[in-house]
C-alpha positions in Angstrom: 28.8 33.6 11.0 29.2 32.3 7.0 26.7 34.3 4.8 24.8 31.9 3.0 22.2 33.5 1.1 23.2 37.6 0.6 19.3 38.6 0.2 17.0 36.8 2.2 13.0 37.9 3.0 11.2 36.5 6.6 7.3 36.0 6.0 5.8 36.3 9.8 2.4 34.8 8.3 -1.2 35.6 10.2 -4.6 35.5 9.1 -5.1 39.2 7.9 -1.8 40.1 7.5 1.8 39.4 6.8 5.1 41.0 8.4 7.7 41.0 5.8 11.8 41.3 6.5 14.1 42.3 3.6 17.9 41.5 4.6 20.9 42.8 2.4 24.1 41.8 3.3 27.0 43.7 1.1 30.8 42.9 1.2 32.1 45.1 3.5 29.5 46.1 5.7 29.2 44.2 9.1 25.1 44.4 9.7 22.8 44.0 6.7 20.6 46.7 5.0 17.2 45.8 6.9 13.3 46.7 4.8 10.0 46.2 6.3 6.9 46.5 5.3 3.4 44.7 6.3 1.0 43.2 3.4 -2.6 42.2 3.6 -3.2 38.6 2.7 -6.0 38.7 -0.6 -4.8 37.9 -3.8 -4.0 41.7 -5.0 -2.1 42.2 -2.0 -0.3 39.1 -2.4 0.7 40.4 -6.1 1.9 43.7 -4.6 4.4 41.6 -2.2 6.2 39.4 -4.7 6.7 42.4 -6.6 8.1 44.6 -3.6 10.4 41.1 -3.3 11.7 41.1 -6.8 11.8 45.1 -6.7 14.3 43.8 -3.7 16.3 40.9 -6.0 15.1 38.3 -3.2 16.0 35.4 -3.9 14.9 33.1 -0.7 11.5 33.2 1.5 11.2 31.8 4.5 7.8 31.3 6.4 6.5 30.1 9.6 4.0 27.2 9.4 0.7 29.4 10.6 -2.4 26.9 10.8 -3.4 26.8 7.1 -2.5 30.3 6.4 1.0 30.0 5.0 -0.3 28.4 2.0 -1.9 31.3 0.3 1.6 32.9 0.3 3.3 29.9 -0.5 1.3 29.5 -3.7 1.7 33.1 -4.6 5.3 32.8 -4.4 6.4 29.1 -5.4 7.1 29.8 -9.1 9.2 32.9 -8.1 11.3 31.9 -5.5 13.5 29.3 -4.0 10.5 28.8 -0.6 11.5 27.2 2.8 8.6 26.6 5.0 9.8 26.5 8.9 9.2 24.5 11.7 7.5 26.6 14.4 9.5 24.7 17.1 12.5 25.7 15.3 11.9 29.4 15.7 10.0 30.0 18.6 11.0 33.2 20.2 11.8 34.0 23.8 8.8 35.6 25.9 9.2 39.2 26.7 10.9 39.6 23.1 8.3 39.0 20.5 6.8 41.2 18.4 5.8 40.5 14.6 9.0 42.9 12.9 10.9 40.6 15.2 10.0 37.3 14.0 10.1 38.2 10.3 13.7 39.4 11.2 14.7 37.1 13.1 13.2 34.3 10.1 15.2 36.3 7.8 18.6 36.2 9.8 18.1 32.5 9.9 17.6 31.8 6.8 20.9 33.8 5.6 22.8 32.0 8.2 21.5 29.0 7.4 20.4 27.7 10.7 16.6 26.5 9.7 15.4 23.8 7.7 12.4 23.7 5.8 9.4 21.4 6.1 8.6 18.8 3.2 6.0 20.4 0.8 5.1 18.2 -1.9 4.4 19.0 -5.5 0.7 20.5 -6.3 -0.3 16.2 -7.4 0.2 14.7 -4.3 -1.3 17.5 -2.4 -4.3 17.3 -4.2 -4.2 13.4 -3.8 -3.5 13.9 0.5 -6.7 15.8 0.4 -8.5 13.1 -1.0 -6.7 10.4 1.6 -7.5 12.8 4.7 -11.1 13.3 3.8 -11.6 9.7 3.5 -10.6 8.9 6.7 -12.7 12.0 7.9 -15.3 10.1 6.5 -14.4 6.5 7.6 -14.5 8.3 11.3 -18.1 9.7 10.4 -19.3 6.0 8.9 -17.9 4.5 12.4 -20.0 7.2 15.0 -23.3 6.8 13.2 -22.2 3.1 13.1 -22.0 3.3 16.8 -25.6 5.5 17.1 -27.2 2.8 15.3 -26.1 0.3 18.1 -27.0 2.9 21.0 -30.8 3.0 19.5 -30.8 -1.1 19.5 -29.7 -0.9 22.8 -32.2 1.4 23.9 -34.8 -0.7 22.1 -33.8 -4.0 24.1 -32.5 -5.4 20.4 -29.3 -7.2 21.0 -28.4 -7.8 17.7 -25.0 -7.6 18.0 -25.1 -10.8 20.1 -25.8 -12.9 17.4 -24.1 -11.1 14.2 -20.2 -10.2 14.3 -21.4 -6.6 12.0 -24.4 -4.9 12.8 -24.4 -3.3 9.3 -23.8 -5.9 7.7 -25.8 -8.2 5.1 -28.0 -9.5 7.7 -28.3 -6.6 10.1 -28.7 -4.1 7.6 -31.8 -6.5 6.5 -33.3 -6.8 9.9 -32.6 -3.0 10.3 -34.8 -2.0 7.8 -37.8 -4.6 8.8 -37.8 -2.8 12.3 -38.0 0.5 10.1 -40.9 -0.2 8.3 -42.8 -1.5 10.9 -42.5 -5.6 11.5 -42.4 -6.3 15.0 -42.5 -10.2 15.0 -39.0 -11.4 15.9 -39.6 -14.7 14.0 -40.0 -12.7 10.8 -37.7 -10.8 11.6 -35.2 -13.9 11.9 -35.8 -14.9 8.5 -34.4 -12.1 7.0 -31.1 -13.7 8.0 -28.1 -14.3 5.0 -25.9 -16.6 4.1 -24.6 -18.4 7.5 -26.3 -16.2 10.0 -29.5 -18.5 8.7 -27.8 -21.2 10.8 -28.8 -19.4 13.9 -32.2 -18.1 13.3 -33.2 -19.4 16.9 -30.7 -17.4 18.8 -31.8 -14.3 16.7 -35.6 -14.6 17.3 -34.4 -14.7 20.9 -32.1 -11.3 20.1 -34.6 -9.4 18.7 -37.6 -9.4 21.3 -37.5 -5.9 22.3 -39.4 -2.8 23.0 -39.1 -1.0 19.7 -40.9 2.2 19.7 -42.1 4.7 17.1 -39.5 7.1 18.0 -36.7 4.3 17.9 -37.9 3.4 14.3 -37.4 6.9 13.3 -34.0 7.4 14.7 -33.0 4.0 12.9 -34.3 5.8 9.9 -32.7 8.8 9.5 -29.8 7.1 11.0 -29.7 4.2 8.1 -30.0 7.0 5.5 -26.9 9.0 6.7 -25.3 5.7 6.5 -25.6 5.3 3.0 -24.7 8.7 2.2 -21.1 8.5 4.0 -21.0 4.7 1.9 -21.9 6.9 -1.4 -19.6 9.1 -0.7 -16.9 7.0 0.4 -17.4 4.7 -3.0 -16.5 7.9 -4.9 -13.7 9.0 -3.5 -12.5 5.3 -3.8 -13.0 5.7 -7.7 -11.6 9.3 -7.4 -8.5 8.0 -5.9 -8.6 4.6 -7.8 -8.4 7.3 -11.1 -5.3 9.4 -9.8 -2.1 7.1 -8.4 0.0 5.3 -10.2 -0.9 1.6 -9.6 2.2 0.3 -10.5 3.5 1.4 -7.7 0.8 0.3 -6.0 0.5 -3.4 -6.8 4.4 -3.1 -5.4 3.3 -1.4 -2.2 0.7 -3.7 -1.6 3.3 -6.9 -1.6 4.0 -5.8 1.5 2.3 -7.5 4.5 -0.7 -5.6 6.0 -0.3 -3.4 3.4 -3.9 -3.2 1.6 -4.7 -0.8 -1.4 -6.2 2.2 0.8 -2.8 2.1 2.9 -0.8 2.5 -0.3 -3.0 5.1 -1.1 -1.7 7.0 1.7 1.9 6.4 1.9 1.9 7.3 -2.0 -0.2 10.7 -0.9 2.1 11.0 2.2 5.4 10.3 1.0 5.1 11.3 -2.8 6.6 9.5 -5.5 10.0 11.2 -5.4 11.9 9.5 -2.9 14.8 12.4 -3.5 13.7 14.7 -1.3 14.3 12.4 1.9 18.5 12.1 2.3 17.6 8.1 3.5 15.4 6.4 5.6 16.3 7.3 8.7 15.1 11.1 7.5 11.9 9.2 6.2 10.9 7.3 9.8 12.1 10.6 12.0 9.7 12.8 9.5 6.6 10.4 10.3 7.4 10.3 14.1 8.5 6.8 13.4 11.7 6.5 15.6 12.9 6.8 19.5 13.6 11.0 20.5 16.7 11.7 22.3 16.3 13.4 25.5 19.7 13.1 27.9 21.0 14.7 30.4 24.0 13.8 32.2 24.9 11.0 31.2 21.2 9.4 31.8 18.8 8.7 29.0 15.3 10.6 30.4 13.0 9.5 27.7 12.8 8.0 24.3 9.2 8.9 23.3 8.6 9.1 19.7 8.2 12.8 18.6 5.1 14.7 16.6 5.5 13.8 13.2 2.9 13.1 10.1 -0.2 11.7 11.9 -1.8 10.5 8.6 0.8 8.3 7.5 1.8 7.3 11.3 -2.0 6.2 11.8 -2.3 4.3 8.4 1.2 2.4 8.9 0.5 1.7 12.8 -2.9 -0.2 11.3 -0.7 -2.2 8.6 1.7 -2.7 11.2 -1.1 -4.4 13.3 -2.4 -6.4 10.7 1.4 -7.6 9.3 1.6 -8.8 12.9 -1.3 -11.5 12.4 0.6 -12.8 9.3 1.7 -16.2 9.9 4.9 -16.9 8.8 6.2 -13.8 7.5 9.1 -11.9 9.1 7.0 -8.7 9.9 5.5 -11.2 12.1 8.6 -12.4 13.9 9.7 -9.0 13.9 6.9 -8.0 15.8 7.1 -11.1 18.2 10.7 -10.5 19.0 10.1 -6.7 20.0 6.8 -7.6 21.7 8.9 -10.1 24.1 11.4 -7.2 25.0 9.5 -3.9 24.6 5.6 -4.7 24.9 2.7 -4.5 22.8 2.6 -0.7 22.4 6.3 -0.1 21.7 6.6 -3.1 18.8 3.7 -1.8 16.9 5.5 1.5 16.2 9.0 -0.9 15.9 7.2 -2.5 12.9 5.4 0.5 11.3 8.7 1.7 10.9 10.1 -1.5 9.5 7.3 -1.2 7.1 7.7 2.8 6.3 12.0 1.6 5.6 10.4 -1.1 3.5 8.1 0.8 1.3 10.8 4.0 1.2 12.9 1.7 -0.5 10.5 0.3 -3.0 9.2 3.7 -4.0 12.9 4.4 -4.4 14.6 1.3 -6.0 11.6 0.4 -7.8 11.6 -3.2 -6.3 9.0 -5.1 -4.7 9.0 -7.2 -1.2 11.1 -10.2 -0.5 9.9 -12.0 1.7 12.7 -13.7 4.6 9.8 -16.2 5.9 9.4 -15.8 9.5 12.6 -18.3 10.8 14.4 -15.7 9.5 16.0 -14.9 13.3 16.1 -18.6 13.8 17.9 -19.0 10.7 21.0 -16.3 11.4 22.0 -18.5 14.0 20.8 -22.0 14.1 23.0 -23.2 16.4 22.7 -21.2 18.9 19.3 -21.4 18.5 19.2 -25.3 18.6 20.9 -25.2 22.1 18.6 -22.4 23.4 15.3 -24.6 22.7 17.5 -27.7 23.5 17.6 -26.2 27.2 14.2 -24.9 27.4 13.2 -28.9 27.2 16.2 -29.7 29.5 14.8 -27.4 32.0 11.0 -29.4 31.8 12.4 -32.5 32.5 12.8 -33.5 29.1 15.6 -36.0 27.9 16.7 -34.6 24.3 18.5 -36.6 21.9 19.3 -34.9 18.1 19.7 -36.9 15.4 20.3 -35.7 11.9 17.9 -34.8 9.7 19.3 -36.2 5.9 19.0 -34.5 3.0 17.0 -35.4 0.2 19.2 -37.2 -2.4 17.5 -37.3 -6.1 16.5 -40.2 -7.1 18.7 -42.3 -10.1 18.1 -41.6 -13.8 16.5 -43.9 -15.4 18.0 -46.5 -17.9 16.4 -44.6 -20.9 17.6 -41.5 -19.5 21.5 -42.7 -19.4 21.3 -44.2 -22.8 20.1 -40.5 -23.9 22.8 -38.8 -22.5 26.0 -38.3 -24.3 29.1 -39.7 -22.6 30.9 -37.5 -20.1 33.9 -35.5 -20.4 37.0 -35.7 -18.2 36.4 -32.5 -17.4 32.6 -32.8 -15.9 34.0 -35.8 -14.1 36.5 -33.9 -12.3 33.8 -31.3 -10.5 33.8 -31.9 -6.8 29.9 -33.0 -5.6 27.5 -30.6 -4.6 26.7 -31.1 -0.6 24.1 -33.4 0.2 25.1 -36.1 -2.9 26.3 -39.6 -1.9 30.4 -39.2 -1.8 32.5 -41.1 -4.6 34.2 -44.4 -3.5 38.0 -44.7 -4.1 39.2 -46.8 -7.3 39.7 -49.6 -4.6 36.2 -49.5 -3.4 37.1 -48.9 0.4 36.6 -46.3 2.0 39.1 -44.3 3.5 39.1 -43.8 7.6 38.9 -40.9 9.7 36.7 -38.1 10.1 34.0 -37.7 7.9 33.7 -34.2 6.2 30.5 -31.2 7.3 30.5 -30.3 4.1 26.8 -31.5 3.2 25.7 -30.4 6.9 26.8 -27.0 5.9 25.4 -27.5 2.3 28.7 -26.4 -0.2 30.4 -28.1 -2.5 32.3 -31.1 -0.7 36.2 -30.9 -2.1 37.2 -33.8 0.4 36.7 -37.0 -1.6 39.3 -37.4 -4.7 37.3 -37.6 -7.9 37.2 -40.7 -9.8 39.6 -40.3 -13.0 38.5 -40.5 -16.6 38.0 -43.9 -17.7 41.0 -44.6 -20.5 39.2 -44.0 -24.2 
């Protein structure tokens, strides 16, 4: 096989140690000069190894994605040599035949031959900035179970607050919350600490909140309530944290995408980076994010098309903007969604529209564009006639009598006499344009009009070149 890269290093990465291949191919020699050597994994040990590497004129690494522990190497490394980070699936030896020499060679023979590709590894920004987005959701997850704790003790308490309020934590329950804390057991005082339009249904909530609240429940609610607020605290900050670090440029043009909120372009901006280079087009994009169908034939017969493992982070933050583009009324990610829904299922059109919206906002992170929106007859619209005859038959089939007649165009109304004594008089040549479709057709000289079939042209809406124009009047 073609010799691609003449001295190339495998890095069989573990927690304590590394195994470390060195292959030199020279010209002339059929099998390559082989080093190995094993390295601990602490900073000093990791200077030792990049200078055994340059000792060796390396010139390419290649690693195994290990866990988390690649990345100590990797960051020891980066600023010395050209890095590839592999796949594990890509590698993966055959049992009976593994040992850790063996990997690190084997890494290092296919990396010379080129027969691996290496992982997307963003700059050190938008890592710092995906650690940021994937703690916040850590910490949304953490906000939601003591949200759902909170509602176990009300239910233990006979409370059914959640009856009457659509948020349990919200202005009103939060309120109500804290009178069952300190103490207040009357449910019509309790009642009263409704807000806003709750107050409307302070009968139903005295009714809701006749319970059997005991001294251990109001202690629960407690310390409950006050872990609350620490997750909100901390939750705020990273929200200014975050607000402080992207580029909100490109967010405002993110966020013109339906279902697209702030904290989603948050993430595709942390996920994706701002350099749209590194992905060939977006077809490498949606097959990086798990986005698109997997192949999986044999014989002829297509066996599966489940979606493969890809980058849960962004797949989970564009599968909930995909969900809420889908409520959007009268937008095309909505008739997008509706058209796949009728064919595939609910399931299988959510992840058909986060990928429409991961090809959207690849392309406005890399064009520098924002969202046009197609309006949601955009399907109807690439063939209207078609579609007139399908809904035409859909009636037909109800025992409905259809009859079409069409629908005119809106003709602008006549200047006005103060507006034509304005105007300068026309030229020949503006009298000699053909009219735009849709405007009332010029009359012969004679005043008849001529028979036969009258013209589409204002049905299709262009310029109408059937009638003769009217010549200049004589000066």
């Amino acid at each position: 096989m073609q010799i691609l890269v003449s001295r190339s290093c495998g890095i069989d990465v573990h927690k304590d140690t590394l195994a470390v291949s060195v292959l030199i191919y020279r010209e002339g020699q059929p099998l390559p000069e082989s080093h190995y050597k094993e390295f601990a994994t602490h900073q000093k040990a990791l200077a030792t190894l990049r200078a055994w590497l340059s000792a060796h004129k390396v010139t390419h690494v290649a690693m195994e994605s290990t866990g988390v522990y690649w990345k100590p190497v990797w960051y020891a490394l980066e600023q010395h040599f050209q890095l590839l980070l592999a796949n594990p699936f890509q590698v993966k030896s055959l049992p009976g035949k593994k040992t850790d020499k063996k990997d690190s060679h084997r890494l290092a023979e296919f990396l010379a031959h080129g027969l691996v590709a290496g992982s997307f590894v963003p700059p050190e920004e938008t890592r710092q900035l995906r650690d940021l987005t994937r703690y916040r959701v850590k910490l949304t997850e953490e906000l939601n179970r003591i949200h759902n704790r909170i509602h176990k003790i009300l239910e233990d308490a006979s409370i059914k607050l959640d009856t009457v309020v659509s948020h349990i934590l919200g202005g009103t329950g939060r309120s109500i919350i804290e009178g069952i804390v300190e103490g207040k057991e009357s449910p019509r005082r309790l009642a009263e600490r409704a807000l806003g339009r709750v107050r409307g249904k302070q009968a139903q909530l005295e009714v809701a909140l006749h319970g059997r609240v005991s001294e251990h429940h109001r202690s629960m609610l407690r310390e409950l309530l006050e872990d609350y607020e620490f997750v909100e605290a901390k939750i705020l900050r990273l929200n200014k944290t975050l607000s402080e670090r992207v580029d909100w440029e490109k967010v405002v043009r993110l966020c013109t995408i339906p279902g697209v909120d702030t904290i989603t372009a948050f993430t595709l901006l942390a996920e994706l980076g701002s350099d749209m280079r590194v992905f060939a087009n977006s077809k490498k994009v949606a097959s990086w994010a798990g986005l698109c169908p997997g192949d999986k034939e044999s014989g002829g017969k297509r066996l599966s098309g489940r979606t493969r493992k890809g980058n849960r982070w962004l797949r989970r933050a564009l599968c909930q903007a995909a969900w809420g583009a889908s409520r959007k009324k009268d937008s095309f990610l909505n008739a997008f969604f509706q058209r796949h829904r009728a064919n595939l299922g609910v399931q299988k059109a959510i992840i058909a529209t986060a990928h429409r919206i991961l090809v959207i906002a690849y392309c406005i992170l890399r064009d520098g564009t924002v969202y046009q929106e197609r309006g949601g007859d955009f399907y109807d619209q690439l063939n209207a006639v078609r579609t007139r005859q399908r809904l035409i038959e859909r009636l037909r089939r109800l025992g409905a009598h259809v009859t079409l007649s069409p629908h005119p165009l809106p003709v602008p109304p006549p200047p006005a006499p103060s507006e034509l004594a304005s105007r300068a008089p026309a030229s020949s040549s503006s009298m000699a344009q053909p009219p735009l479709a849709g405007s009332p057709r010029a009359l012969p000289p004679d005043g008849k009009r001529r028979r036969g079939r009258p013209c589409k042209c204002a049905e299709r809406q262009i310029p109408c070149t059937h009638s003769k124009p009217m010549p200049a009047p004589l000066s």
